[in-house]
mmCIF file of the N, C-alpha and C atoms, coordinates in Angstrom:
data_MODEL
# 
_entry.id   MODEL 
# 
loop_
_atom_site.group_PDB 
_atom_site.id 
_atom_site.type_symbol 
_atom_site.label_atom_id 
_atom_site.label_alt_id 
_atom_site.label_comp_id 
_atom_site.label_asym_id 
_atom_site.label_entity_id 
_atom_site.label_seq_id 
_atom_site.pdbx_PDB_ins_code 
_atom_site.Cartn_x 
_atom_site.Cartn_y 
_atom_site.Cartn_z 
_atom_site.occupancy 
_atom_site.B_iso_or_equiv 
_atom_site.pdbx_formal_charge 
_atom_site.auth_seq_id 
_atom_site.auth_comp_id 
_atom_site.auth_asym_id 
_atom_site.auth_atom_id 
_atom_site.pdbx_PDB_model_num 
ATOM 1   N N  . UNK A 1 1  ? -104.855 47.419 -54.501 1.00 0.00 ? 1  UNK A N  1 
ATOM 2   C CA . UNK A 1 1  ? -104.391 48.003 -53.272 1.00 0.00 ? 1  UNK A CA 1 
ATOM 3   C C  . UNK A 1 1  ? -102.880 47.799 -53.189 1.00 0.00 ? 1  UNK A C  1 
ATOM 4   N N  . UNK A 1 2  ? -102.076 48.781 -52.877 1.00 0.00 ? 2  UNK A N  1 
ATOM 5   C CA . UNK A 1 2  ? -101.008 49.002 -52.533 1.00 0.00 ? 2  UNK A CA 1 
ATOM 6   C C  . UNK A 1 2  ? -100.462 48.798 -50.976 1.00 0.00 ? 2  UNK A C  1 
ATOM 7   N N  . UNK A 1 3  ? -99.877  48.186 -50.984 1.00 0.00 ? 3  UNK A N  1 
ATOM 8   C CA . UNK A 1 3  ? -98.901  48.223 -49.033 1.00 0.00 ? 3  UNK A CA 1 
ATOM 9   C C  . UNK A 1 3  ? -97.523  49.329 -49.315 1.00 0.00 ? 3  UNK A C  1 
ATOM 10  N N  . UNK A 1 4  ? -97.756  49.711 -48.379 1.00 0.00 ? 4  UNK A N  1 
ATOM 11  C CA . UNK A 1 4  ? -96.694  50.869 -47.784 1.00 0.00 ? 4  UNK A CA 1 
ATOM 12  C C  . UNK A 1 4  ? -95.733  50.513 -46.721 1.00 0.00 ? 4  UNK A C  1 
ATOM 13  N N  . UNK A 1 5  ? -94.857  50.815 -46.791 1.00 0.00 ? 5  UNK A N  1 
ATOM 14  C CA . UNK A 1 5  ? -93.761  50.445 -44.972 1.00 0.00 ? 5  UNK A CA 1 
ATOM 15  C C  . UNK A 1 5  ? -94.218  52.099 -44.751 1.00 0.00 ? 5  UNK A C  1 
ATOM 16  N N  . UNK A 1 6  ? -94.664  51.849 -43.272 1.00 0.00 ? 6  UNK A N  1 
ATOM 17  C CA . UNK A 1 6  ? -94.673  52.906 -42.317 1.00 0.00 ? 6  UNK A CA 1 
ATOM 18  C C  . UNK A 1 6  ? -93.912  53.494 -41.533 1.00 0.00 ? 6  UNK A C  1 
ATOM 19  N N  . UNK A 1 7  ? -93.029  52.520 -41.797 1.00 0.00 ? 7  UNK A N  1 
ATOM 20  C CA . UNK A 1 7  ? -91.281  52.986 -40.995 1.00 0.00 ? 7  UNK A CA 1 
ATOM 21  C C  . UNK A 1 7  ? -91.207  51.921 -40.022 1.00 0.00 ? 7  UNK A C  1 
ATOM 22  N N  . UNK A 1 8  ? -90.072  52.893 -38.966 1.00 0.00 ? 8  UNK A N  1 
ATOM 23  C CA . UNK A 1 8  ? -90.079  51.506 -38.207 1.00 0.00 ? 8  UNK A CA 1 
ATOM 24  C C  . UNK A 1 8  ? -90.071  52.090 -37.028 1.00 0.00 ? 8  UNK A C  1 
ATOM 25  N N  . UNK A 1 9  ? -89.700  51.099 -35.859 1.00 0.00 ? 9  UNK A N  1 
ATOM 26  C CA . UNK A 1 9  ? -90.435  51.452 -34.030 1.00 0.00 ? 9  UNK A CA 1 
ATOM 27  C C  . UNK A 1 9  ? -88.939  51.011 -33.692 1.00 0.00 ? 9  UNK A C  1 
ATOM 28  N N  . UNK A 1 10 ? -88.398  51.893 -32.941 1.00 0.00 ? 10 UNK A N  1 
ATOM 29  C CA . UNK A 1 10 ? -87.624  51.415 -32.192 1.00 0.00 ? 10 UNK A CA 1 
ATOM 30  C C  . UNK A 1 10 ? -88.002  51.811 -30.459 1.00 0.00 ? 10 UNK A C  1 
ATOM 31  N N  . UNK A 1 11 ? -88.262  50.196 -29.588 1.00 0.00 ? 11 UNK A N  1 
ATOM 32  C CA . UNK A 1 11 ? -88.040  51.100 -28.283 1.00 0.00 ? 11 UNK A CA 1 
ATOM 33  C C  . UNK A 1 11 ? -86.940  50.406 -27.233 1.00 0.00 ? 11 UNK A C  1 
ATOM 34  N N  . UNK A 1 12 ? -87.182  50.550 -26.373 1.00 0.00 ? 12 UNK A N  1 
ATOM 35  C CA . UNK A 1 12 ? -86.108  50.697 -25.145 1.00 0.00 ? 12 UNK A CA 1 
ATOM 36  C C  . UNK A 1 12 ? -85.932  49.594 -24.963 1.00 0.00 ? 12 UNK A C  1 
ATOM 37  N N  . UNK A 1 13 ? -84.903  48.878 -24.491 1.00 0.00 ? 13 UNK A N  1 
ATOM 38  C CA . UNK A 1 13 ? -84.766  47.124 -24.435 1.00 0.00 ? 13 UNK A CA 1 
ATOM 39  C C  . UNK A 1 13 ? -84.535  47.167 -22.776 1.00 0.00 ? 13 UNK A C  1 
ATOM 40  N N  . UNK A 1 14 ? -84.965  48.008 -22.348 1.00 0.00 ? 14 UNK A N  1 
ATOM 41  C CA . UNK A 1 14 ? -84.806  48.228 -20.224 1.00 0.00 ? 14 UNK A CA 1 
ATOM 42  C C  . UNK A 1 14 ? -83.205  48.222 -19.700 1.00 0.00 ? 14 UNK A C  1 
ATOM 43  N N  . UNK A 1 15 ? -83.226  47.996 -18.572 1.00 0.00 ? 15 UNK A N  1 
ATOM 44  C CA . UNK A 1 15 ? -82.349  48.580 -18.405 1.00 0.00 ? 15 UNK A CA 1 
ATOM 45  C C  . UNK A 1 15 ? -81.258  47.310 -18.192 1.00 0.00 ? 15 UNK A C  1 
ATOM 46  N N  . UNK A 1 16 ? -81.351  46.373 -18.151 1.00 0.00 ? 16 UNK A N  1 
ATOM 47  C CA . UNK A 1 16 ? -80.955  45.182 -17.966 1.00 0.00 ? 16 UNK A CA 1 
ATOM 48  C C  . UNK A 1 16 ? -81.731  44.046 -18.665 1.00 0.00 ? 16 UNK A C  1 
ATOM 49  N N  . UNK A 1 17 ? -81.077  43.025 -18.825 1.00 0.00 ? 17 UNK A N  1 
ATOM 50  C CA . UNK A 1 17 ? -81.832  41.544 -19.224 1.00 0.00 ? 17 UNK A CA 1 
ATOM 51  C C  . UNK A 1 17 ? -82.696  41.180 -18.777 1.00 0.00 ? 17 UNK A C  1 
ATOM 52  N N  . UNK A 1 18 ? -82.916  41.374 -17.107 1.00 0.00 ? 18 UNK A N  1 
ATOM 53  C CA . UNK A 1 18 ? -84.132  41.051 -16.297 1.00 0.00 ? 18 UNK A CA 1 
ATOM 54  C C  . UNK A 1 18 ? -85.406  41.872 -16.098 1.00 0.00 ? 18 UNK A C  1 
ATOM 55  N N  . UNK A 1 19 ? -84.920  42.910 -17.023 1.00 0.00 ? 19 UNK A N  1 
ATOM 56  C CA . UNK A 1 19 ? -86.286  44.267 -16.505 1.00 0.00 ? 19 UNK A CA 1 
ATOM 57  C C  . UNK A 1 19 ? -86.606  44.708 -17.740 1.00 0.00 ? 19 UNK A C  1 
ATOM 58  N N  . UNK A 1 20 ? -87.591  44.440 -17.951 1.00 0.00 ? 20 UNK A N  1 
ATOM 59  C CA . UNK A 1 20 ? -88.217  45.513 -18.698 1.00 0.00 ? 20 UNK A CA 1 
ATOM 60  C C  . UNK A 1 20 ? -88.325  46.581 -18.792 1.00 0.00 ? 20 UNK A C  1 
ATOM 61  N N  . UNK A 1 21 ? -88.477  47.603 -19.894 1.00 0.00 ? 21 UNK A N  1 
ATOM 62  C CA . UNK A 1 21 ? -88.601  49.059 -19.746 1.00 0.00 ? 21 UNK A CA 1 
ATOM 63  C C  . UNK A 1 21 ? -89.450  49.973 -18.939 1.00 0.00 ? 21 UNK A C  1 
ATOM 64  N N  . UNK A 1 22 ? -89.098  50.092 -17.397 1.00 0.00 ? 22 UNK A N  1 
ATOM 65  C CA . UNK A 1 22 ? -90.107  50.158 -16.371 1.00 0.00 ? 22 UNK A CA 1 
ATOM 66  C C  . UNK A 1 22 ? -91.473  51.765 -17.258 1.00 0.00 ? 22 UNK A C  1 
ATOM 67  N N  . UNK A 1 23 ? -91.419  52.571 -18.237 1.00 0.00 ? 23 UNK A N  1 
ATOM 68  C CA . UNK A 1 23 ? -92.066  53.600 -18.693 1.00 0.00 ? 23 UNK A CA 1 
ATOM 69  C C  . UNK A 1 23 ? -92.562  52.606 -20.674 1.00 0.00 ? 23 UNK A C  1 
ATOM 70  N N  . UNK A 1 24 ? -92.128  51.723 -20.899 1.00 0.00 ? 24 UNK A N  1 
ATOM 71  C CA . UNK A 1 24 ? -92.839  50.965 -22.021 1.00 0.00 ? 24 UNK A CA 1 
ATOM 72  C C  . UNK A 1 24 ? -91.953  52.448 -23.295 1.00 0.00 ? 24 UNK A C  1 
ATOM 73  N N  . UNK A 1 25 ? -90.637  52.955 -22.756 1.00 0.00 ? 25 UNK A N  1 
ATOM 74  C CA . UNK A 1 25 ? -90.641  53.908 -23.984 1.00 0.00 ? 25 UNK A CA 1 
ATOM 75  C C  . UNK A 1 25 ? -90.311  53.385 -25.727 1.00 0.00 ? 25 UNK A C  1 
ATOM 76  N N  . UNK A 1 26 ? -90.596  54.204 -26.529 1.00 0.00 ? 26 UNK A N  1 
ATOM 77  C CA . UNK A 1 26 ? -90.709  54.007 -27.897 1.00 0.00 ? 26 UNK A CA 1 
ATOM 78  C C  . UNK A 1 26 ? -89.805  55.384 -28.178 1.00 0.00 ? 26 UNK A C  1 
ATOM 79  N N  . UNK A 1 27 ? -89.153  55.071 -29.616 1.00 0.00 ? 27 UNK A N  1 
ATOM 80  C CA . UNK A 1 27 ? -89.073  56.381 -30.167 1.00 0.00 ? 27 UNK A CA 1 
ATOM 81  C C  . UNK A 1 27 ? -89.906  57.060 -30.530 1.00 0.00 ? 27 UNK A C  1 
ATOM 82  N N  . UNK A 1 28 ? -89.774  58.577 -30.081 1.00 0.00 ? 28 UNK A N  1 
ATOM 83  C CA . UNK A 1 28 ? -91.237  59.156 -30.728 1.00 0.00 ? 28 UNK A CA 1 
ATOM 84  C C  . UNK A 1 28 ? -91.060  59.385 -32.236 1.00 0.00 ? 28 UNK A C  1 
ATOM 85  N N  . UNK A 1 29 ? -91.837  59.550 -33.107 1.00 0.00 ? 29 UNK A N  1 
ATOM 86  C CA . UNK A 1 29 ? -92.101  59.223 -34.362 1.00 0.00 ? 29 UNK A CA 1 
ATOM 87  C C  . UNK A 1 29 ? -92.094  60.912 -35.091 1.00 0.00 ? 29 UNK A C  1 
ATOM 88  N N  . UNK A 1 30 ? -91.356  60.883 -36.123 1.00 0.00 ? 30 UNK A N  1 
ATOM 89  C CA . UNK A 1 30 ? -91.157  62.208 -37.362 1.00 0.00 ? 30 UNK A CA 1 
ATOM 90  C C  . UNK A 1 30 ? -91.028  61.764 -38.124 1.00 0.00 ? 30 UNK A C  1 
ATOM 91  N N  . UNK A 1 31 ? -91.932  62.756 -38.965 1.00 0.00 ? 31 UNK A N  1 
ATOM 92  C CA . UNK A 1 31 ? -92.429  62.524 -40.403 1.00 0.00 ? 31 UNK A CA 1 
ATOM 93  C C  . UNK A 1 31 ? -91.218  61.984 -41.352 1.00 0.00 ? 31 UNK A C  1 
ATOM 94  N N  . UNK A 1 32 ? -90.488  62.588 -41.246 1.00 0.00 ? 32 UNK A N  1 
ATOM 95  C CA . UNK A 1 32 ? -89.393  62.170 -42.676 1.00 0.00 ? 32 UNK A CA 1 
ATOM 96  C C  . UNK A 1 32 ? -88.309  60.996 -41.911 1.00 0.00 ? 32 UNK A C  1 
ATOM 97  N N  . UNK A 1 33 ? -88.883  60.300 -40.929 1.00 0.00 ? 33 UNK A N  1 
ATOM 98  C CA . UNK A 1 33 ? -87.948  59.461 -40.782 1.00 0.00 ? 33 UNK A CA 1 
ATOM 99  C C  . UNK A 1 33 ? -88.357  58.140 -41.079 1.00 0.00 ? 33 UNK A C  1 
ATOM 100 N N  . UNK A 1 34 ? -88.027  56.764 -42.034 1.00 0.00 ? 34 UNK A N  1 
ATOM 101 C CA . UNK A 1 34 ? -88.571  55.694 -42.294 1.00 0.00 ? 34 UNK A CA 1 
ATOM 102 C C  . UNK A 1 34 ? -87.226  54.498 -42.003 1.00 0.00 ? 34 UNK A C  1 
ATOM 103 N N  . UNK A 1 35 ? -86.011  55.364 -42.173 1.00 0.00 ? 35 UNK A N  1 
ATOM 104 C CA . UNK A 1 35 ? -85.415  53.586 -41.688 1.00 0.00 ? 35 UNK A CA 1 
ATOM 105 C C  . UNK A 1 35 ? -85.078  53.754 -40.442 1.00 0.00 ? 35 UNK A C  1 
ATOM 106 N N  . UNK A 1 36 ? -84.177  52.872 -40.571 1.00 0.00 ? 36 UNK A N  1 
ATOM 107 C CA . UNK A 1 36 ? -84.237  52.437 -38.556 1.00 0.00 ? 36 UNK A CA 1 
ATOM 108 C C  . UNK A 1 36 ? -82.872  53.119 -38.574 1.00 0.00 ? 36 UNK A C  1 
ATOM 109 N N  . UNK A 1 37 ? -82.023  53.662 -39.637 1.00 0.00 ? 37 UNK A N  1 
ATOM 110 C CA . UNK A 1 37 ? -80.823  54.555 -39.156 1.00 0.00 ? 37 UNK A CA 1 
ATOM 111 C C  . UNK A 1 37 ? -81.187  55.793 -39.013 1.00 0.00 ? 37 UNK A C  1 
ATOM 112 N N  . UNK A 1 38 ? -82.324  56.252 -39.371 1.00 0.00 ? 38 UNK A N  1 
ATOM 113 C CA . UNK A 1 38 ? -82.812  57.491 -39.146 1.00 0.00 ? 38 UNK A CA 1 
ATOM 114 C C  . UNK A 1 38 ? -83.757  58.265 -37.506 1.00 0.00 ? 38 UNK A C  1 
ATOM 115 N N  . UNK A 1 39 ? -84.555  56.783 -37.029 1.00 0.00 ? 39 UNK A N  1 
ATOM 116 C CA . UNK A 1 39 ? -85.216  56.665 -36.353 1.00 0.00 ? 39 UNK A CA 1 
ATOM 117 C C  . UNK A 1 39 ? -83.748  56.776 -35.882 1.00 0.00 ? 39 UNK A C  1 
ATOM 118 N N  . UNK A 1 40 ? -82.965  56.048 -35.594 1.00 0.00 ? 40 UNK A N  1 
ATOM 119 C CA . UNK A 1 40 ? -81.833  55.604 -34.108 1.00 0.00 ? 40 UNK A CA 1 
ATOM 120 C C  . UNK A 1 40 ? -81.229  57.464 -34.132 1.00 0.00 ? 40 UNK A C  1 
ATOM 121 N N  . UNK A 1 41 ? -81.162  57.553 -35.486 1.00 0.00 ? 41 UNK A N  1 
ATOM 122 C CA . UNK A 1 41 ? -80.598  59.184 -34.938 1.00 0.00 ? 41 UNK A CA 1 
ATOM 123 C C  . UNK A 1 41 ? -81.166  59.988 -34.384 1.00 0.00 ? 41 UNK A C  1 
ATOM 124 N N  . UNK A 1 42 ? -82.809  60.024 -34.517 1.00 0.00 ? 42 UNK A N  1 
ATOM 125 C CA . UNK A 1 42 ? -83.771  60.884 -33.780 1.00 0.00 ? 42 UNK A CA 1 
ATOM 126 C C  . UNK A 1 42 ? -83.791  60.341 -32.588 1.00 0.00 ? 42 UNK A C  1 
ATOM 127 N N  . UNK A 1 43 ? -83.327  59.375 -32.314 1.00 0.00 ? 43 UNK A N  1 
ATOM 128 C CA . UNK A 1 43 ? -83.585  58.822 -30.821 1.00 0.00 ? 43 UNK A CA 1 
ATOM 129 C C  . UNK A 1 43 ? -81.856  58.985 -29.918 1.00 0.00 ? 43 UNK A C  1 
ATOM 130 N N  . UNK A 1 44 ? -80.781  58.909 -31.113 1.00 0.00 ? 44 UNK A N  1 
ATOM 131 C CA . UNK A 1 44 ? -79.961  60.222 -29.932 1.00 0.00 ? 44 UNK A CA 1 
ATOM 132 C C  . UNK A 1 44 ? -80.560  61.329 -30.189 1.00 0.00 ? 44 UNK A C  1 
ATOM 133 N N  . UNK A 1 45 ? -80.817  62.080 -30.680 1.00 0.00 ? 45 UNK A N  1 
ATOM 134 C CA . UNK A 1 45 ? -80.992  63.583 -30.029 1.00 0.00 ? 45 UNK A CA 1 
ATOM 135 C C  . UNK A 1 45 ? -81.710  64.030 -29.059 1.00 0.00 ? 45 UNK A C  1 
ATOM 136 N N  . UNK A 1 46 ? -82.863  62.702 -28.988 1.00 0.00 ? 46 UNK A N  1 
ATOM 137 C CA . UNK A 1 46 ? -83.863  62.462 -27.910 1.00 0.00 ? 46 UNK A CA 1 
ATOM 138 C C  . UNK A 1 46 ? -82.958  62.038 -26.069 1.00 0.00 ? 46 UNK A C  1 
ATOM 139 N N  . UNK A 1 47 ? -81.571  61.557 -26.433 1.00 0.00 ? 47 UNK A N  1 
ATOM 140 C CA . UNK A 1 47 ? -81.186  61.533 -25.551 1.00 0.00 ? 47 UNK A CA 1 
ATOM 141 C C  . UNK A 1 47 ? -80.676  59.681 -25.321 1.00 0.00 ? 47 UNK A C  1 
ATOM 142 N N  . UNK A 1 48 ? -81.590  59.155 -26.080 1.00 0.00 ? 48 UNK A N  1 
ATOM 143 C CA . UNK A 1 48 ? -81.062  57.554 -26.106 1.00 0.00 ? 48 UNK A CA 1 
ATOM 144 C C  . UNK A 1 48 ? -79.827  57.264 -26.501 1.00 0.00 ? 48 UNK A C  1 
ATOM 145 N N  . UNK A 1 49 ? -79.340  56.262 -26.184 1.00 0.00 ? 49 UNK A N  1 
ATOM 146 C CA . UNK A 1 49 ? -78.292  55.374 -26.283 1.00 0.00 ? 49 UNK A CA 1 
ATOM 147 C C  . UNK A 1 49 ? -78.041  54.034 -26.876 1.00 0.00 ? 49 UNK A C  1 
ATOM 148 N N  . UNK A 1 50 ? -77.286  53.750 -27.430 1.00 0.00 ? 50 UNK A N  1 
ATOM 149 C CA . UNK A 1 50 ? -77.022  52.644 -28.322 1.00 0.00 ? 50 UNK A CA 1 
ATOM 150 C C  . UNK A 1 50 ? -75.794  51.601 -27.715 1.00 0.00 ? 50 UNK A C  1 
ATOM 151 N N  . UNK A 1 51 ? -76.234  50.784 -26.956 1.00 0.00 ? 51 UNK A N  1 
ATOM 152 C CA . UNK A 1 51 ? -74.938  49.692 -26.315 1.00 0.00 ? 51 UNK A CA 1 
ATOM 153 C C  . UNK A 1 51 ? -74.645  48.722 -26.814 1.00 0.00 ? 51 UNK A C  1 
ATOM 154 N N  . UNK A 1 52 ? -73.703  47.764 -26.339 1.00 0.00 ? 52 UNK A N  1 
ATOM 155 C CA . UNK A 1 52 ? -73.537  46.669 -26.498 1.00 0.00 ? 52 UNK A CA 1 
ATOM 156 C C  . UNK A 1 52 ? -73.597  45.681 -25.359 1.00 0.00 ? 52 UNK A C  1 
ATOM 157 N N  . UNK A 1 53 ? -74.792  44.507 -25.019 1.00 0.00 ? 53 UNK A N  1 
ATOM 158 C CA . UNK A 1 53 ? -75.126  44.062 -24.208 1.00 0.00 ? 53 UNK A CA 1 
ATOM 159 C C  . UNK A 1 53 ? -75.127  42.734 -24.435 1.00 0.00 ? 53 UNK A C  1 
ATOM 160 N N  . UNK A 1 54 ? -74.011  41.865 -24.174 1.00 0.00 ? 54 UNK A N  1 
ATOM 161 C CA . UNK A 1 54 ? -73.326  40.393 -24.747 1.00 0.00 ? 54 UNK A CA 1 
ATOM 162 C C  . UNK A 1 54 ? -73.391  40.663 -25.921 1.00 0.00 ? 54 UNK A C  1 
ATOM 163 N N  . UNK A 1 55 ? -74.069  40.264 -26.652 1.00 0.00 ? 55 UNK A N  1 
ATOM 164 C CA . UNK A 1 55 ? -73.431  39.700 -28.192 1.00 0.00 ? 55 UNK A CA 1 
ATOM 165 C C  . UNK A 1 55 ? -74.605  40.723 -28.938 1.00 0.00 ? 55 UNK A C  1 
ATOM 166 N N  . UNK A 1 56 ? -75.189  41.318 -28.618 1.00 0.00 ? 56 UNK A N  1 
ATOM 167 C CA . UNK A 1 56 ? -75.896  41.814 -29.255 1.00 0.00 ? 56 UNK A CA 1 
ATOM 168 C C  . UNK A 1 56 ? -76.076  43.826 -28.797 1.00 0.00 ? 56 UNK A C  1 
ATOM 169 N N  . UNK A 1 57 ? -76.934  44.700 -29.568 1.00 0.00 ? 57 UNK A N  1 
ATOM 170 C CA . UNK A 1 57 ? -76.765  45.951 -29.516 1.00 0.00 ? 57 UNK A CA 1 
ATOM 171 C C  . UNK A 1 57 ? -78.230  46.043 -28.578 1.00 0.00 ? 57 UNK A C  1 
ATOM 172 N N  . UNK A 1 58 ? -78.228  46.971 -27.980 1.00 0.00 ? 58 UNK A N  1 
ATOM 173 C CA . UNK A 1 58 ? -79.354  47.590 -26.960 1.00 0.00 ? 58 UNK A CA 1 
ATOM 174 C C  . UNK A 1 58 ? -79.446  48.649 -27.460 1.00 0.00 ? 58 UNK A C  1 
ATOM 175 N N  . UNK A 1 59 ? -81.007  49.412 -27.150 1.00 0.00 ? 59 UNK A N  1 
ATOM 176 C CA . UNK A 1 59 ? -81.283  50.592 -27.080 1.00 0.00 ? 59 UNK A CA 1 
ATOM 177 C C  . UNK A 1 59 ? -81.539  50.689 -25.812 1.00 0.00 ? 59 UNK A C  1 
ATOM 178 N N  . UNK A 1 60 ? -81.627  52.229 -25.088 1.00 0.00 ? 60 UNK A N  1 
ATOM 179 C CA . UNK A 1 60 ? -82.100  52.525 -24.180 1.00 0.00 ? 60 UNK A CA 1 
ATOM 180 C C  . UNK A 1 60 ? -82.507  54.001 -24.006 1.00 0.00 ? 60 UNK A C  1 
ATOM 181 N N  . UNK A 1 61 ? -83.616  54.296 -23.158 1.00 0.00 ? 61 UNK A N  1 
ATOM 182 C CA . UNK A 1 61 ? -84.196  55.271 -23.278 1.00 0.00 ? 61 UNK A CA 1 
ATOM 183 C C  . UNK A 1 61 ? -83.453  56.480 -22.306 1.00 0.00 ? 61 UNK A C  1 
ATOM 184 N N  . UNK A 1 62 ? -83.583  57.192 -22.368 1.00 0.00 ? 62 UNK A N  1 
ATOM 185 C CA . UNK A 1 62 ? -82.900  58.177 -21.213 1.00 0.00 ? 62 UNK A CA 1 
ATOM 186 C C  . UNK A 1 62 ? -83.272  57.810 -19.511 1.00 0.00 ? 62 UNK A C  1 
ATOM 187 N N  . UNK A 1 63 ? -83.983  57.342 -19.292 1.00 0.00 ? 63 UNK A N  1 
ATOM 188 C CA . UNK A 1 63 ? -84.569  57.058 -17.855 1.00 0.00 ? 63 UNK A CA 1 
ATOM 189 C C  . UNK A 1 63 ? -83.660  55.820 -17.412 1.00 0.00 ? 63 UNK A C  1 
ATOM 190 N N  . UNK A 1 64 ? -83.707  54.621 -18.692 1.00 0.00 ? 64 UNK A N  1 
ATOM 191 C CA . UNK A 1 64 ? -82.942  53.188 -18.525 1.00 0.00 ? 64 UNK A CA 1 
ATOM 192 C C  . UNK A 1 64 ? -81.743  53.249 -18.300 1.00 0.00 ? 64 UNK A C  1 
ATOM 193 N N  . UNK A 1 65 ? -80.964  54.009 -19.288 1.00 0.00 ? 65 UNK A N  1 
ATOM 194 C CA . UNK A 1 65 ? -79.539  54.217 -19.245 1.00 0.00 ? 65 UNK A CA 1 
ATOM 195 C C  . UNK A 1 65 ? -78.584  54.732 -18.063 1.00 0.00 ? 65 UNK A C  1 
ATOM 196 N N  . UNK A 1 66 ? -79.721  55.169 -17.291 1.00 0.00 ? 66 UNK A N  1 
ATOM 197 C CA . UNK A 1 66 ? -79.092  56.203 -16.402 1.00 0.00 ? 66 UNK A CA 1 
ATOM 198 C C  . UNK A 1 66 ? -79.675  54.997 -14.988 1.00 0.00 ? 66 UNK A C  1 
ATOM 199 N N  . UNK A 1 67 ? -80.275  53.896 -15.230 1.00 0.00 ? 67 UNK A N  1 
ATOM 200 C CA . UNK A 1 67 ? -80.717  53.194 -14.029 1.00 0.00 ? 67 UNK A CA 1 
ATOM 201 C C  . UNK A 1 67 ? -79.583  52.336 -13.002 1.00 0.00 ? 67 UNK A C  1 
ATOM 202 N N  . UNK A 1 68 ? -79.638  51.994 -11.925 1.00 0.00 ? 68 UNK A N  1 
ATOM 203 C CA . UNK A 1 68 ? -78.760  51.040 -11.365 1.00 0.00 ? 68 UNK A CA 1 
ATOM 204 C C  . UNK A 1 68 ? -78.516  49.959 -12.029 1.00 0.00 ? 68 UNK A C  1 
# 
């Protein structure tokens, strides 16, 4: 038996430190995409965003980004 990578999951890190992603979003998933620079590009066109939140990078979903 063989193992495969299935790719990878990127989802929403909420909208802040204290909140969770009030909709649980994920990137939605296409076929020819397997690394996570590919996924992050399907997830701008989807409308997400890529920050910097202290010392580290955030994703966020279109609903989060746009939250108070």
């Amino acid at each position: 038996m063989t193992a495969h990578t299935l790719g990878v999951e990127i989802a929403c890190d909420g909208p802040d430190e204290a909140r969770d992603c009030p909709e649980s979003a994920a990137v939605a998933r296409r076929f020819g995409s397997l690394t996570a620079v590919q996924v992050r590009a399907d997830s701008r066109a989807d409308g997400w965003t890529r920050r910097r939140r202290g010392s580290r990078h955030v994703d966020l979903c279109p609903a989060c980004k746009t939250a108070p």
